[in-house]
N, C-alpha and C positions, 0 to 999 in steps of 0.2 A: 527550573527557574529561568525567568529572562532576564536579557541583560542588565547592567545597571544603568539608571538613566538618571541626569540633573535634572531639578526642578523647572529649569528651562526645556528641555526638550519632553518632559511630560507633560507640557502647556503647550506645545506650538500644533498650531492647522499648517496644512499647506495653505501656502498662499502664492500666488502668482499674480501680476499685475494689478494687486491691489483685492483680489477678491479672496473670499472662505471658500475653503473646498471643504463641503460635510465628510465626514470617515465612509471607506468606501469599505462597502462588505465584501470580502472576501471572493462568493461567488457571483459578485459583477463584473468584475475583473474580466474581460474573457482572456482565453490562453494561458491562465494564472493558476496556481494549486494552494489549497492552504498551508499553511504555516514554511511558505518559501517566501522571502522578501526577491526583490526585483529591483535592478539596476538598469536602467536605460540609456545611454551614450552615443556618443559617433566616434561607430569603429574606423573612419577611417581617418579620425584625427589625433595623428600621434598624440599629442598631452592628452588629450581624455584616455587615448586606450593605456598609455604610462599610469594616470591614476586609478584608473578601475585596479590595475592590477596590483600597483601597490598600495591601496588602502587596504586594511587588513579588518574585514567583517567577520567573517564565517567562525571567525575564533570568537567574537562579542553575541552575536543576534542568529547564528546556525547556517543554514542553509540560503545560499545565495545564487542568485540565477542574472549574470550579465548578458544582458538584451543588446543587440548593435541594432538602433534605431535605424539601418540604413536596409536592414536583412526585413524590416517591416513586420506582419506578423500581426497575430491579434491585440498583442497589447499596448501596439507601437497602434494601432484604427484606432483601437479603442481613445488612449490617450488623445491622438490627432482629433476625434470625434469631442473629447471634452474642453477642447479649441486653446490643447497645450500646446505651446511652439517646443517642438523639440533642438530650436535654430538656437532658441532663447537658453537652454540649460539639459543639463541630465536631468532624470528623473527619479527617485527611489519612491517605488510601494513596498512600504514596511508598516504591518500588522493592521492593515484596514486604509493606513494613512499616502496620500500621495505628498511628495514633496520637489519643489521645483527649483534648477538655478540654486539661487544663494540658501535658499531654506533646504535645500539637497545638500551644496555641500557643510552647512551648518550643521545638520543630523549625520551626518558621516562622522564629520569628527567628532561629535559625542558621542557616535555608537562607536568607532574602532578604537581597538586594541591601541596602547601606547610601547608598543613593543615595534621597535628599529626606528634610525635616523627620521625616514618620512613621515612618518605617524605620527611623532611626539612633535615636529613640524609640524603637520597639518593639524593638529590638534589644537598646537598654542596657540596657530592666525586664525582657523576657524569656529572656535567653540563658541565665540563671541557671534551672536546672529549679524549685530549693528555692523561689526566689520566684514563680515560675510556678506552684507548687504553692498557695502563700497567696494570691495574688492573683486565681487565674482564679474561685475562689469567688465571689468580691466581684463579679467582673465578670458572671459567670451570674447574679447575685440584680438586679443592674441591667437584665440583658434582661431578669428572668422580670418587673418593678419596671415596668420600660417594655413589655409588651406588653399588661401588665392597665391601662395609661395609655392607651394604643391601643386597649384593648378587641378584643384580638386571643388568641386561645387558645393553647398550647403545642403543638408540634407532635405530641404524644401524649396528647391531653389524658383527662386523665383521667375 
């Protein structure tokens, strides 16, 4: 059986800047296998590689595979190819679906476990999309805040 989901997250498309993204079959994906969902990130920004690690999926939705958008790869073209900023957000493909930024970590926290401190955190500020919508801005201006503190460039720099 699969995870359990609200009737919020078995309604949502990905959406990025305003547009539908149709469910993406499985083998268009390149680089991707069935029935693995896919994490997308910048490994070299400490709060994203902190969250990837402690959001806790693999217990809710099985087998999971964290992509460092910076190691590139087919599925890091591919997305780059369907004119996602990866500057703008993670990414999750989970079951057909892509989801970007705030609608990423919106579906995280409905799909992870509420098992330790962070989780039942990220659960109660994200489950909400609307505030997931106003808050993931804030959180993007902190990584982009903290990688010019590192003296580190965006993963598409311009």
């Amino acid at each position: 059986p699969g995870p359990p989901h609200s009737r919020q997250s078995a309604k949502r498309e990905c959406l990025w800047h305003g547009r539908r993204v149709p469910p993406l079959p499985p083998e268009q994906a390149p680089g991707t296998e069935a029935g693995t969902s896919y994490l997308v990130y910048d490994g070299e920004c400490p709060l994203c590689s902190a969250y990837v690690r402690l959001v806790r999926l693999r217990e809710s939705i099985g087998k999971v595979a964290l992509v460092n958008a910076r190691d590139g790869g087919e599925l890091v073209d591919y997305l780059r190819g369907q004119s996602i900023d990866l500057d703008e957000g993670m990414v999750l493909l989970y079951r057909g679906q892509l989801y970007h930024g705030d609608a990423c970590i919106n579906i995280l926290a409905l799909l992870s476990t509420p098992s330790g401190f962070f989780n039942r955190l990220n659960v109660l500020i994200f489950r909400n999309a609307r505030v997931s919508a106003v808050l993931y801005p804030v959180l993007r201006a902190g990584r982009n805040l903290l990688l010019r503190m590192l003296g580190k460039t965006k993963i598409n720099p311009v």
